[in-house]
N, C-alpha and C positions, 0 to 999 in steps of 0.2 A: 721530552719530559715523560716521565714512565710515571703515569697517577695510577695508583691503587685505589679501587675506585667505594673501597670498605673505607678508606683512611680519611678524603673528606669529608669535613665537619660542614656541614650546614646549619645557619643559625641564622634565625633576626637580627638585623641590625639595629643598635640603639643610640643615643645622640653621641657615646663617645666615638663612635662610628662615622661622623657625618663629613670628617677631613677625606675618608677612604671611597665615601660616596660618590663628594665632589670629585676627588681625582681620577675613579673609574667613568664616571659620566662624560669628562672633558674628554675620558682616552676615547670612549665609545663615537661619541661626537667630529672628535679629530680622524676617527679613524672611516668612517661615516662619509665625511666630508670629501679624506682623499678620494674615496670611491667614484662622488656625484661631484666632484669640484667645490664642494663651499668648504675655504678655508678660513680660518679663527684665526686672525692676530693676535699679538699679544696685550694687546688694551682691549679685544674684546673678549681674551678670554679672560682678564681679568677682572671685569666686568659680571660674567659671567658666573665663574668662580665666588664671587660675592652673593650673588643670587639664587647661587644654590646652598652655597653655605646655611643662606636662609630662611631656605624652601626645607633643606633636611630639617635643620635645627628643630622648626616647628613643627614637621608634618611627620617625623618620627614617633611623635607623642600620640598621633590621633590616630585614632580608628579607621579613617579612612584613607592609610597610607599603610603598606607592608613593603619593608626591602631587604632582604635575603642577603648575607653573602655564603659564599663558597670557603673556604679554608682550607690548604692544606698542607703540611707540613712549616705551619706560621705564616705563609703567605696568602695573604687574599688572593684568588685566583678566579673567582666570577663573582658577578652582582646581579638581580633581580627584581623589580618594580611590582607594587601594583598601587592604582590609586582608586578608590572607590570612589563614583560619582552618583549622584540624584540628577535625574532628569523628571519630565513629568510623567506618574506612573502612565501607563499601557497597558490593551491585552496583551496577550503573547509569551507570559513570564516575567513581564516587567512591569507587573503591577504596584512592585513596592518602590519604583522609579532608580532601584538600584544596581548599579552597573558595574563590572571592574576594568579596568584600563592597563594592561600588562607594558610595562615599558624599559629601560636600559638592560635589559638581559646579555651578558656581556660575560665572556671571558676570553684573559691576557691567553694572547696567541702562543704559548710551548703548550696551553691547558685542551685545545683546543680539540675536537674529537674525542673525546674521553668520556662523554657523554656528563658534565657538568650543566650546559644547559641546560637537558634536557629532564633533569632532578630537578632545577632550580623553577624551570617550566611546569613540571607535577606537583611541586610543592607551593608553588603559587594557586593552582586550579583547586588543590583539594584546601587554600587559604578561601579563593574565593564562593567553595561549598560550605566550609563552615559558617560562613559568611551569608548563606543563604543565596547568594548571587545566582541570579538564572543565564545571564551571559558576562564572557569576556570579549573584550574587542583588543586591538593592538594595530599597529603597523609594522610587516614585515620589511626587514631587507632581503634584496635576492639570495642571499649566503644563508638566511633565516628561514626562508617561505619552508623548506621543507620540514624544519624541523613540527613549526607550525602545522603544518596540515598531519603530520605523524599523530600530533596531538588531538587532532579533531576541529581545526580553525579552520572554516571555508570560507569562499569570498563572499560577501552579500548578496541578498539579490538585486541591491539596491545602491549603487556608486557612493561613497562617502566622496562630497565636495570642500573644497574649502577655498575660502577667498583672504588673501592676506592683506592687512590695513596701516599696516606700517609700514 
């Protein structure tokens, strides 16, 4: 696919939006899975599907959600997350305990290399300056790390753990 890279539209997404969400989210997801092996039936992705439905519905309204998509020539061709969180404030930057969360950064694979992420990635970071945010965190996939560190995302210096309880 030959993207002209003046012709996509970048824009907010708003709740009429939230069918285009879900459905880029499940590709992201499914597509995710083939990688690392977890694959989504179809009862759970419908399941799923319902729960994002809504998660957008509400969390399009609030402040402490932005998601992006890509546009171009009528097709939705990427999406982009962030979610603002409150922790308890810190020194370091994070005294106003607020944090952003960069997450489904996605585009359908003819878009790919066109440098669509990586718009969608600067427009998110200068979201989360307006915003006053002093960090963003994310989890990369290996096909992602790089873009991320292009951007300025290092690894911690300190392991993010996590223990699952389901």
């Amino acid at each position: 696919m030959e993207i002209k890279s003046g012709k996509v539209n970048y824009r907010r997404a708003n709740v009429a939006d939230v069918e285009i969400l879900v459905s880029y989210r499940i590709r992201f997801l499914n597509e995710l899975g083939t990688r690392t092996g977890h694959h989504l039936d179809s009862a759970k992705t419908e399941v799923l599907r319902k729960a994002l439905q809504e998660y957008f519905a509400r969390a399009i309204s609030s402040e402490d959600f932005v998601a992006l998509l890509a546009e171009y020539e009528g097709e939705i061709i990427g999406t982009g997350a962030m979610v603002v969180w409150r922790r308890p404030p810190r020194f370091g930057g994070l005294e106003s305990g607020k944090a952003g969360y960069i997450l489904n950064l996605y585009t359908i694979p003819k878009a790919r290399r066109k440098g669509v992420c990586t718009q969608l990635l600067n427009t998110l970071i200068e979201e989360a300056k307006s915003l006053r945010l002093k960090y963003l965190h994310l989890h990369a996939s290996r096909n992602g790390i790089r873009l991320y560190e292009r951007a300025g995302f290092v690894e911690p210096d300190e392991p993010e753990l996590e223990l699952g309880l389901g």
